[in-house]
N, CA and C atoms as an extended XYZ file, in Angstrom:
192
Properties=species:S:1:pos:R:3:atomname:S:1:resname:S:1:resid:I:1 pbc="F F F"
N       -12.858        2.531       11.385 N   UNK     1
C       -12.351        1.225       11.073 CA  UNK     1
C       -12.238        0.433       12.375 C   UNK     1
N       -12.483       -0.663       12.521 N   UNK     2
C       -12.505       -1.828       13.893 CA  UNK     2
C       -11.717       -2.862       12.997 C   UNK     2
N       -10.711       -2.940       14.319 N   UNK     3
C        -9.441       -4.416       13.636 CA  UNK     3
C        -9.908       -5.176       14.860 C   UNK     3
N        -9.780       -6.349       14.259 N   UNK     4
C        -9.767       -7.757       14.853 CA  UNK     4
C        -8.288       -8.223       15.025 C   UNK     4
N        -8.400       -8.605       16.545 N   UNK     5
C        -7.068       -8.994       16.994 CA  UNK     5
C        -7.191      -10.015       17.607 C   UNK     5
N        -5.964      -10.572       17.606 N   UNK     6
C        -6.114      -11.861       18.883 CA  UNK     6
C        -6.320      -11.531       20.401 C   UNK     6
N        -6.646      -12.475       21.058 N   UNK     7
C        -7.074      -12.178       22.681 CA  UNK     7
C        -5.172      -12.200       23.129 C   UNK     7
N        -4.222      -12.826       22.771 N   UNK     8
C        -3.264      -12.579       22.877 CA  UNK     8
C        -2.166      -11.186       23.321 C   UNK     8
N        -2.437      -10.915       21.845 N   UNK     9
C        -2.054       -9.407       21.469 CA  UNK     9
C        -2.519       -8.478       22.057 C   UNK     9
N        -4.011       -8.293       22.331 N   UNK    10
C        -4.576       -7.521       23.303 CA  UNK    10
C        -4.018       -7.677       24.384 C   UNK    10
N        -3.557       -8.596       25.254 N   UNK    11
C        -3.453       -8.985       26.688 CA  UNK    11
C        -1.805       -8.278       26.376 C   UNK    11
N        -1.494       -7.964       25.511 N   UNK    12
C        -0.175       -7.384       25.661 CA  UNK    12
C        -0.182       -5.675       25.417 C   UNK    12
N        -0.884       -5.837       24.512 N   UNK    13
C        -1.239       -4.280       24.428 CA  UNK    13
C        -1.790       -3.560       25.384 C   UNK    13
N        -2.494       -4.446       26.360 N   UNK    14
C        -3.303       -3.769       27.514 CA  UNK    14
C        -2.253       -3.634       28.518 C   UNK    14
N        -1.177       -4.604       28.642 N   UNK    15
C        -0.102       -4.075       29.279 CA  UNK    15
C         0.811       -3.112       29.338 C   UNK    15
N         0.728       -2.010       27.912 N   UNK    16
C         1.509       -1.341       27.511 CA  UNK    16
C         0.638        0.080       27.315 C   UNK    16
N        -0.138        0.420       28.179 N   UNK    17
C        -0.932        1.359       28.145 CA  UNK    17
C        -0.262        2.810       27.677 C   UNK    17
N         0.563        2.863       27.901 N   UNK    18
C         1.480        3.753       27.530 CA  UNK    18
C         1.694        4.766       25.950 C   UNK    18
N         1.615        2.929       24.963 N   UNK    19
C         1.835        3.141       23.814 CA  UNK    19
C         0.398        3.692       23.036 C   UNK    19
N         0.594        4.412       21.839 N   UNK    20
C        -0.628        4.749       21.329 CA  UNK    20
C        -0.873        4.112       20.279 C   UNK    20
N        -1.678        3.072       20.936 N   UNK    21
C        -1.746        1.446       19.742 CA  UNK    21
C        -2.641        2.601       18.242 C   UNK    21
N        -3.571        3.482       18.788 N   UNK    22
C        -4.387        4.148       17.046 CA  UNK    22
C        -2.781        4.806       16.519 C   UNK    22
N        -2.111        5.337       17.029 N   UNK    23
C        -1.189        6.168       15.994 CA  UNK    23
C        -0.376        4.799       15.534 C   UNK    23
N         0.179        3.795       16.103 N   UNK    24
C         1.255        2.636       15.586 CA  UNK    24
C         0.246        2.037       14.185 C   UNK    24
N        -1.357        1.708       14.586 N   UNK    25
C        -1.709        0.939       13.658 CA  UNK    25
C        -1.344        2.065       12.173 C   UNK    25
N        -2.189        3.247       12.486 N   UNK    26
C        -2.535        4.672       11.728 CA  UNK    26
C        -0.428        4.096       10.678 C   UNK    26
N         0.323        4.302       11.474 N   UNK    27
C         1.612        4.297       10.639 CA  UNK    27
C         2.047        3.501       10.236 C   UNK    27
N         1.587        2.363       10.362 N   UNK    28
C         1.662        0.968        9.695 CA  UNK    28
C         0.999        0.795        8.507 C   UNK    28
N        -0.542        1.440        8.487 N   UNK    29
C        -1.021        1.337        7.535 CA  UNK    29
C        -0.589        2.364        6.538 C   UNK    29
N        -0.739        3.518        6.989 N   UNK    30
C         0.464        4.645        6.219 CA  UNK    30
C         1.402        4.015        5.219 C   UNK    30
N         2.369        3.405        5.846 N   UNK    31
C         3.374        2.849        6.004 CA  UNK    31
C         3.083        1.868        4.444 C   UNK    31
N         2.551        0.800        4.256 N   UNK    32
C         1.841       -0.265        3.483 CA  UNK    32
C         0.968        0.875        2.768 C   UNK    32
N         0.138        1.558        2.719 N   UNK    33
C        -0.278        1.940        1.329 CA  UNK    33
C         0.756        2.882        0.539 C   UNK    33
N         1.733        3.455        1.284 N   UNK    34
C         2.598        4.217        0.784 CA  UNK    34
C         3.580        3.175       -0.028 C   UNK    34
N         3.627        2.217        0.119 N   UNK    35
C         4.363        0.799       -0.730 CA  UNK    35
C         4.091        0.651       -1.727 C   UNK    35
N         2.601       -0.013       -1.657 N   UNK    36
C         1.822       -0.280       -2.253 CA  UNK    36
C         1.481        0.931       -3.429 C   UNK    36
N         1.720        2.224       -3.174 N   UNK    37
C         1.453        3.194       -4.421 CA  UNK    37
C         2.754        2.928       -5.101 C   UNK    37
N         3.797        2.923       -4.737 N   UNK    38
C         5.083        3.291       -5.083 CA  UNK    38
C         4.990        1.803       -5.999 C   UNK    38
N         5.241        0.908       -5.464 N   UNK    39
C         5.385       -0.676       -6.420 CA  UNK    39
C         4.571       -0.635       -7.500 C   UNK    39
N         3.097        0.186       -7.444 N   UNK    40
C         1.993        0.220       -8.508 CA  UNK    40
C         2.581        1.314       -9.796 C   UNK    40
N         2.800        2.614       -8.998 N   UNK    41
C         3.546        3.262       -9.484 CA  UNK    41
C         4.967        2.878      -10.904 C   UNK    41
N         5.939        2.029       -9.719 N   UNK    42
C         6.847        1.207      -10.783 CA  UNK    42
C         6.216        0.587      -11.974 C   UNK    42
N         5.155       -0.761      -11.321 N   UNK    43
C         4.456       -1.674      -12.576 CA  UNK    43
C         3.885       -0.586      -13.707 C   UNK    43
N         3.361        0.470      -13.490 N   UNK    44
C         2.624        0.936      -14.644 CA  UNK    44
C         3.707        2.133      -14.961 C   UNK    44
N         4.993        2.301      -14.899 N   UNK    45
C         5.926        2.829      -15.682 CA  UNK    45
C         6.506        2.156      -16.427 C   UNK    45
N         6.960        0.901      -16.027 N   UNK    46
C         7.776       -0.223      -16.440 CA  UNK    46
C         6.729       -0.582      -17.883 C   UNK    46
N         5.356       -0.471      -17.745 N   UNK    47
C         4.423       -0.893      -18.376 CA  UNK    47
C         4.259        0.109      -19.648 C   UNK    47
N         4.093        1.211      -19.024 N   UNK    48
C         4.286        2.723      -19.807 CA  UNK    48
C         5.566        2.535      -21.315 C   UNK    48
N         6.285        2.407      -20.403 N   UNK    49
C         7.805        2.527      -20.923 CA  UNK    49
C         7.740        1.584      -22.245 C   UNK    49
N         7.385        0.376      -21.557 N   UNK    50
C         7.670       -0.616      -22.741 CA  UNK    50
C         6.277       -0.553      -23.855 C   UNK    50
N         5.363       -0.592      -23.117 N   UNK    51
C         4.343        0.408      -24.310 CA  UNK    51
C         4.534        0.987      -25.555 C   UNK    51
N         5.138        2.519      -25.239 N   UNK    52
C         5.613        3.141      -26.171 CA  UNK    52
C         6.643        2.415      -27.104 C   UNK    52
N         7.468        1.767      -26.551 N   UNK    53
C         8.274        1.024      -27.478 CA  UNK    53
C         7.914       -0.099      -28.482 C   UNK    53
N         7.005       -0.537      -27.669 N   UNK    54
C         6.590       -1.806      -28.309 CA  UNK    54
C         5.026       -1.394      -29.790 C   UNK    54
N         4.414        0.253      -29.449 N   UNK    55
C         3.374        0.471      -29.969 CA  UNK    55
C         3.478        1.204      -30.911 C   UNK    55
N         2.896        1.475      -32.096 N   UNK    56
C         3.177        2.580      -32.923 CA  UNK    56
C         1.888        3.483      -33.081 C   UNK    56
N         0.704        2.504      -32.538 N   UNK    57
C        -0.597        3.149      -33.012 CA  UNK    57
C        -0.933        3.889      -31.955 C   UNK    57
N        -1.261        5.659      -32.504 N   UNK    58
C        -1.652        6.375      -31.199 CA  UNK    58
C        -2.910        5.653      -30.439 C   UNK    58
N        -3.984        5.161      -30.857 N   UNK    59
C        -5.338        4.609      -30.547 CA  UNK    59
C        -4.828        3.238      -29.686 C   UNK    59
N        -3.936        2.952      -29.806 N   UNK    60
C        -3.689        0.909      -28.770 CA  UNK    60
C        -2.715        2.015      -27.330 C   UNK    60
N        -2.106        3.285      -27.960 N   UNK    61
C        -1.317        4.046      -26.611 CA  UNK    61
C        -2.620        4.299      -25.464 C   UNK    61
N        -3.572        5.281      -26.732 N   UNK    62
C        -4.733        6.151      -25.913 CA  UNK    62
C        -5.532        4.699      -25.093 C   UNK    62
N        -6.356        3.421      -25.370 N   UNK    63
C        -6.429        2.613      -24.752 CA  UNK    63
C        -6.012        2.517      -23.601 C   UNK    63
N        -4.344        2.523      -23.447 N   UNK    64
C        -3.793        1.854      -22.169 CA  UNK    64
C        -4.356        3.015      -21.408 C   UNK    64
Protein backbone atom coordinates (compact mmCIF):
# COMPACT_ATOMS: atom_id res chain seq x y z
CA UNK A 1 0.00 0.00 0.00
CA UNK A 2 1.59 3.76 -0.82
CA UNK A 3 -0.24 6.74 1.15
CA UNK A 4 -0.17 10.08 -0.12
CA UNK A 5 0.73 12.72 2.25
CA UNK A 6 1.26 16.24 2.42
CA UNK A 7 4.85 17.75 1.88
CA UNK A 8 3.99 19.19 5.33
CA UNK A 9 3.48 16.16 7.35
CA UNK A 10 6.38 14.55 5.84
CA UNK A 11 8.71 17.46 6.82
CA UNK A 12 7.53 16.51 10.29
CA UNK A 13 7.69 13.01 10.18
CA UNK A 14 11.17 13.23 8.80
CA UNK A 15 11.91 15.03 11.90
CA UNK A 16 10.83 12.35 14.10
CA UNK A 17 12.89 9.58 12.80
CA UNK A 18 12.56 7.86 15.78
CA UNK A 19 8.88 7.04 15.45
CA UNK A 20 7.74 4.00 13.38
CA UNK A 21 5.45 6.00 11.04
CA UNK A 22 4.53 1.86 9.15
CA UNK A 23 3.48 0.51 12.68
CA UNK A 24 1.35 4.11 13.74
CA UNK A 25 -0.27 4.07 10.17
CA UNK A 26 -0.59 -0.20 10.41
CA UNK A 27 -2.69 0.80 14.02
CA UNK A 28 -4.68 3.38 12.85
CA UNK A 29 -5.89 1.50 10.20
CA UNK A 30 -6.34 -1.54 12.53
CA UNK A 31 -7.83 0.73 14.62
CA UNK A 32 -10.80 2.08 11.84
CA UNK A 33 -11.52 -1.27 10.34
CA UNK A 34 -11.94 -2.73 13.72
CA UNK A 35 -14.89 0.16 14.04
CA UNK A 36 -16.03 -0.16 11.12
CA UNK A 37 -16.76 -4.17 11.67
CA UNK A 38 -18.20 -3.56 15.02
CA UNK A 39 -20.81 -0.50 13.81
CA UNK A 40 -21.61 -3.01 10.69
CA UNK A 41 -21.85 -5.66 13.03
CA UNK A 42 -24.51 -3.49 15.28
CA UNK A 43 -26.54 -2.28 11.86
CA UNK A 44 -27.12 -5.88 10.77
CA UNK A 45 -28.22 -7.08 14.36
CA UNK A 46 -30.37 -4.20 14.98
CA UNK A 47 -31.56 -5.25 11.38
CA UNK A 48 -31.62 -9.04 12.29
CA UNK A 49 -33.54 -8.37 15.37
CA UNK A 50 -36.22 -6.35 13.98
CA UNK A 51 -36.52 -8.74 11.02
CA UNK A 52 -37.60 -11.55 12.89
CA UNK A 53 -40.14 -9.49 14.51
CA UNK A 54 -41.44 -7.77 11.89
CA UNK A 55 -41.42 -11.27 9.44
CA UNK A 56 -43.37 -14.34 9.60
CA UNK A 57 -42.36 -15.87 6.25
CA UNK A 58 -39.38 -18.28 6.57
CA UNK A 59 -38.49 -17.44 2.61
CA UNK A 60 -38.50 -13.05 3.13
CA UNK A 61 -36.05 -14.34 6.66
CA UNK A 62 -33.90 -16.83 4.26
CA UNK A 63 -33.62 -13.70 1.63
CA UNK A 64 -32.14 -11.32 4.16
Amino acid sequence: MTLAIPESLHKVMKKHSEVKWTEVARKAIESKAKELELDNKAWRNYALKHALEDWTDADELIKY
